[in-house]
PAZAPA-4460 file (N, C-alpha, C; in steps of 0.05 Angstrom, whole numbers, plus 32768, in hexadecimal, padded with zeros to 4 digits):
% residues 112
    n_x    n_y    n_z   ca_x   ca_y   ca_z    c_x    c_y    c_z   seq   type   mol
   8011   7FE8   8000   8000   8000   8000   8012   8019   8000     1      X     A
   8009   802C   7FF0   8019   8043   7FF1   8016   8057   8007     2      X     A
   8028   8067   8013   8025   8074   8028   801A   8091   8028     3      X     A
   800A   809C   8039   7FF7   80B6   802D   7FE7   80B5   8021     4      X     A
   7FE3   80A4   8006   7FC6   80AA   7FF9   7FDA   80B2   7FE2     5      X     A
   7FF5   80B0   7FDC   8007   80C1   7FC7   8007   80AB   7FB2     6      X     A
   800E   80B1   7F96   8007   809D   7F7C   802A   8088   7F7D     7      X     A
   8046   8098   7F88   8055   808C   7F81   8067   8093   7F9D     8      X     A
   806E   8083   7FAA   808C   8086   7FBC   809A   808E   7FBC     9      X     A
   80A8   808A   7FA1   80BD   8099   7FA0   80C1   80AD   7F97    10      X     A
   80B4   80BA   7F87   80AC   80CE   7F7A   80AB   80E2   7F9E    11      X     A
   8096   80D6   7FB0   8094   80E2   7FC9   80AC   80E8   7FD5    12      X     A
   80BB   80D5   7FDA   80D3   80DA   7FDE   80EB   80F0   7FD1    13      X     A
   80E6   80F0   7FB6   80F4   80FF   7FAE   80EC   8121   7FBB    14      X     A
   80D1   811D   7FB9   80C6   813D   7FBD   80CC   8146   7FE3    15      X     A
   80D3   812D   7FEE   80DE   8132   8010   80F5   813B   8006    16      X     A
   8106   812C   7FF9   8121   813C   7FF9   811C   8154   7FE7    17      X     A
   810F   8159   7FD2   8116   8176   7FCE   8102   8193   7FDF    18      X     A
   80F0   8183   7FEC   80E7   819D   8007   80F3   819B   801F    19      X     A
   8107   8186   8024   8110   8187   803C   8102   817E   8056    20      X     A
   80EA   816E   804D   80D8   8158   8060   80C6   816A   806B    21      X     A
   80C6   8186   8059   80B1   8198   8065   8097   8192   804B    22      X     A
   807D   818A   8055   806C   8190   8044   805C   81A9   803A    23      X     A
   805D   81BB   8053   804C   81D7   804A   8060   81DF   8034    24      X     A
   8075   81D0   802A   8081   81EE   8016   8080   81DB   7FFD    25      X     A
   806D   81C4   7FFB   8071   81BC   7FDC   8056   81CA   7FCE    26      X     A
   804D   81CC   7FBE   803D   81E3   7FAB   8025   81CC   7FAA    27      X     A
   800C   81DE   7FB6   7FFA   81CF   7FB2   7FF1   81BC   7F9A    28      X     A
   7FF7   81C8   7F81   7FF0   81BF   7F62   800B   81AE   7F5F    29      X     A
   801F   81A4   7F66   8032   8193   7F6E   8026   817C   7F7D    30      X     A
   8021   8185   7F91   8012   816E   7FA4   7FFC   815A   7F9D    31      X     A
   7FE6   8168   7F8A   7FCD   815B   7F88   7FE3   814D   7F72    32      X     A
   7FF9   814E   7F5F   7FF5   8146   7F4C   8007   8125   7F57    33      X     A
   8006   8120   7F6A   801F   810A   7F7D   8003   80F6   7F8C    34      X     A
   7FEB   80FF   7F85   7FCB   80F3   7F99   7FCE   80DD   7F85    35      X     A
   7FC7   80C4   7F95   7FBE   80BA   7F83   7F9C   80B7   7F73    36      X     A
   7F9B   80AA   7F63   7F8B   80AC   7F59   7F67   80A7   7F5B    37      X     A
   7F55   80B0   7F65   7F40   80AA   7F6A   7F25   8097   7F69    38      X     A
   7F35   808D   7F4D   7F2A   806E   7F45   7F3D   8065   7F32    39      X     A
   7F3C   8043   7F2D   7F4B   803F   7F20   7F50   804A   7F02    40      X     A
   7F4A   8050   7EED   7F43   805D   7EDB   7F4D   807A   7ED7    41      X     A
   7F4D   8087   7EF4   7F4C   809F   7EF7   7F6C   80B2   7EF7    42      X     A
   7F6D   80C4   7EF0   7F87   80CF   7EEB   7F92   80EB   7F0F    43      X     A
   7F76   80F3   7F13   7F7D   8104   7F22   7F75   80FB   7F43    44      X     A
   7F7F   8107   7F4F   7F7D   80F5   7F67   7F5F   8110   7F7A    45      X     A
   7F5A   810E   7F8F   7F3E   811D   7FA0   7F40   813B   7F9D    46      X     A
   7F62   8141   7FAA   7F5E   815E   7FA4   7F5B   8169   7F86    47      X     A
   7F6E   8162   7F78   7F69   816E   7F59   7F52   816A   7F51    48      X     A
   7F40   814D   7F50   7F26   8147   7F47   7F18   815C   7F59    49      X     A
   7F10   8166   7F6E   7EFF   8174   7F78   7F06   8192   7F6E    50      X     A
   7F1F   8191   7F6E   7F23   81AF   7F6A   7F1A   81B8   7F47    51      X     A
   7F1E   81A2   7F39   7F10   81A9   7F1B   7EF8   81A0   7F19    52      X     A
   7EE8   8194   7F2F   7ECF   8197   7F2C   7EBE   81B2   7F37    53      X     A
   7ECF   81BC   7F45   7EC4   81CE   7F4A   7EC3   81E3   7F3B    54      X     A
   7ED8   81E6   7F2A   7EDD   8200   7F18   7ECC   8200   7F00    55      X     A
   7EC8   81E5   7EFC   7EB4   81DF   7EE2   7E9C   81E7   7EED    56      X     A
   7E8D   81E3   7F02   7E75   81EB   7F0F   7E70   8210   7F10    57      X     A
   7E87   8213   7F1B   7E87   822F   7F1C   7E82   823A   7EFF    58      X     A
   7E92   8233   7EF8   7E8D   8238   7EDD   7E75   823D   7ECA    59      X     A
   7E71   822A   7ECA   7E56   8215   7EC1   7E37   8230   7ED2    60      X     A
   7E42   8237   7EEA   7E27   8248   7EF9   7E32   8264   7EF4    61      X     A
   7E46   826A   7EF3   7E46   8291   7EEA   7E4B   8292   7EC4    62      X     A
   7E41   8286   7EB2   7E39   827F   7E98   7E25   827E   7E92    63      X     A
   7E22   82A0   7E92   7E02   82A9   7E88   7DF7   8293   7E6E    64      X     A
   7E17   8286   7E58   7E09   8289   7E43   7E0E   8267   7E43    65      X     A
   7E0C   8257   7E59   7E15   823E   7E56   7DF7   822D   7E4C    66      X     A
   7DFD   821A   7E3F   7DE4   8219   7E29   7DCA   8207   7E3E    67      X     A
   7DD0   81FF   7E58   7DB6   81FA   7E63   7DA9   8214   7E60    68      X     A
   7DAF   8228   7E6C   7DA4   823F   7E71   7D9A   824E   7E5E    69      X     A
   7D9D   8248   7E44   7D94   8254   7E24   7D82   8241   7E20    70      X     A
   7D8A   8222   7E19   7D71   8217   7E0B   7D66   8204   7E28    71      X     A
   7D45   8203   7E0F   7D30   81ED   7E29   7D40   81DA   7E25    72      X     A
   7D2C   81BA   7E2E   7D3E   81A7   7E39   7D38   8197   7E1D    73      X     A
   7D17   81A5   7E0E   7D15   8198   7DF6   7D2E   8197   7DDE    74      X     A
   7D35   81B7   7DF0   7D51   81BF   7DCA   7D5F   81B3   7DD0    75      X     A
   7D6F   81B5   7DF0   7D7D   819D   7DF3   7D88   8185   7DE9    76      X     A
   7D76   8179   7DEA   7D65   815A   7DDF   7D72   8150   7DBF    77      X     A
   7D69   816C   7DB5   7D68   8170   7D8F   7D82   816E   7D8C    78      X     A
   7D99   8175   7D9A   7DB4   818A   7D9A   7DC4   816B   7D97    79      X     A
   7DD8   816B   7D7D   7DE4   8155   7D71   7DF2   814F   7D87    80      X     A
   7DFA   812F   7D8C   7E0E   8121   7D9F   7E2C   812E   7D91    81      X     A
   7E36   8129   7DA6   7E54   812D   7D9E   7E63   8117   7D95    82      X     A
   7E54   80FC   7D96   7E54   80EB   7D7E   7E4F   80EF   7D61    83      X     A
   7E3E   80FE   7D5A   7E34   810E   7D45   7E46   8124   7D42    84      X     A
   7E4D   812A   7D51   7E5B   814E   7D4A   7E74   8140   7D3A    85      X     A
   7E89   812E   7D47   7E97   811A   7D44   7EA0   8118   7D27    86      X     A
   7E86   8106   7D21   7E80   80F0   7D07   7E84   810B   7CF0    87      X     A
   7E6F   8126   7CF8   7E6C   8138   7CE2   7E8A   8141   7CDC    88      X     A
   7E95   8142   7CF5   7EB1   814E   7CF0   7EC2   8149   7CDD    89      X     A
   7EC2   8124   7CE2   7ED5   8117   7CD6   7ECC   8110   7CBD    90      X     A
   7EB4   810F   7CB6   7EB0   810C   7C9C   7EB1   811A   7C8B    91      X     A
   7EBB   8139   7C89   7EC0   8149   7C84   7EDC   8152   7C79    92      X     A
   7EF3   813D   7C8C   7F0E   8142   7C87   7F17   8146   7C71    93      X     A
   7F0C   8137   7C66   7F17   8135   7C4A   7F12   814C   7C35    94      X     A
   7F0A   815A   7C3D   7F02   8178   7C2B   7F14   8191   7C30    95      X     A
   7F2B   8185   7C3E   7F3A   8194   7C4F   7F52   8190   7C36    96      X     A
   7F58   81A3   7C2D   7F7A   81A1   7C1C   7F8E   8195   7C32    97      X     A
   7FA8   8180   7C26   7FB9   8177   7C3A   7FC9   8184   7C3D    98      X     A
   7FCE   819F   7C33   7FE3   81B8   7C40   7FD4   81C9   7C47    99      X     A
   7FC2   81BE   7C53   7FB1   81D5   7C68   7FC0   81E8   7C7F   100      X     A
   7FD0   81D3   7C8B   7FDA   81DE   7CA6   7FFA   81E5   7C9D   101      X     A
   7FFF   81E3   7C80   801A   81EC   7C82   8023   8204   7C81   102      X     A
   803D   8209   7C88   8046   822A   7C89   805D   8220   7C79   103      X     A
   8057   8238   7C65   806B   823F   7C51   807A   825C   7C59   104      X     A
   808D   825A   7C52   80AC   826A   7C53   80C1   8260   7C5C   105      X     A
   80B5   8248   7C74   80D7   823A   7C80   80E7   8226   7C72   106      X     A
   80E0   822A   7C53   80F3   8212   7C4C   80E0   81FB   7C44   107      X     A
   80CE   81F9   7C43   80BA   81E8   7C3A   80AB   81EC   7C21   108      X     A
   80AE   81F7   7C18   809C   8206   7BF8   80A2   81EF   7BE8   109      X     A
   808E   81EB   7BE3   808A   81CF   7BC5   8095   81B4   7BD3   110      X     A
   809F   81B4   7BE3   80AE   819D   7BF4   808C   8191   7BFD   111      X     A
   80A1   816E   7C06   8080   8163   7C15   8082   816B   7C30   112      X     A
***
């Protein structure tokens, strides 16, 4: 079993020797990122998971224009999955020229 509730030992260890076995001076956003993880699956450990759920919430409630609050629950309903949003995307790629994203002047002109 790991000690603290931390994802790695030694990794812990390392961070004693570079605070000097003091914990108030390692950086909160350092710390949560040493938690382990909250379910198996899961990447962030209680503090980080609560602390980004909370910001999304906040969020989510001072967002005059967040789309519960614009459409009923019927438009809702209508409003394409992001399985759909997806599919439209990608089926689309192909209309895209394949030097779309290139930048010319560095030495690439007519080159592949």
């Amino acid at each position: 079993e790991e000690e603290g509730g931390y994802n790695n030992t030694d990794l812990v260890s390392v961070l004693e020797n570079l605070y000097g076995n003091d914990i108030e001076k390692v950086d909160s956003y350092v710390g949560t990122l040493f938690e382990k993880p909250i379910d198996r699956d899961g990447l962030f450990g209680p503090s980080l998971t609560n602390s980004t759920r909370d910001q999304i919430n906040r969020l989510r409630t001072g967002d005059r224009f967040w789309f519960e609050k614009v459409f009923t629950k019927d438009e809702i309903a209508a409003l394409p999955s992001l399985t759909d949003v997806v599919k439209l995307v990608c089926s689309g790629m192909d209309k895209f020229p394949e030097t779309f994203f290139r930048v010319y002047g560095y030495g690439n002109e007519g080159g592949s």
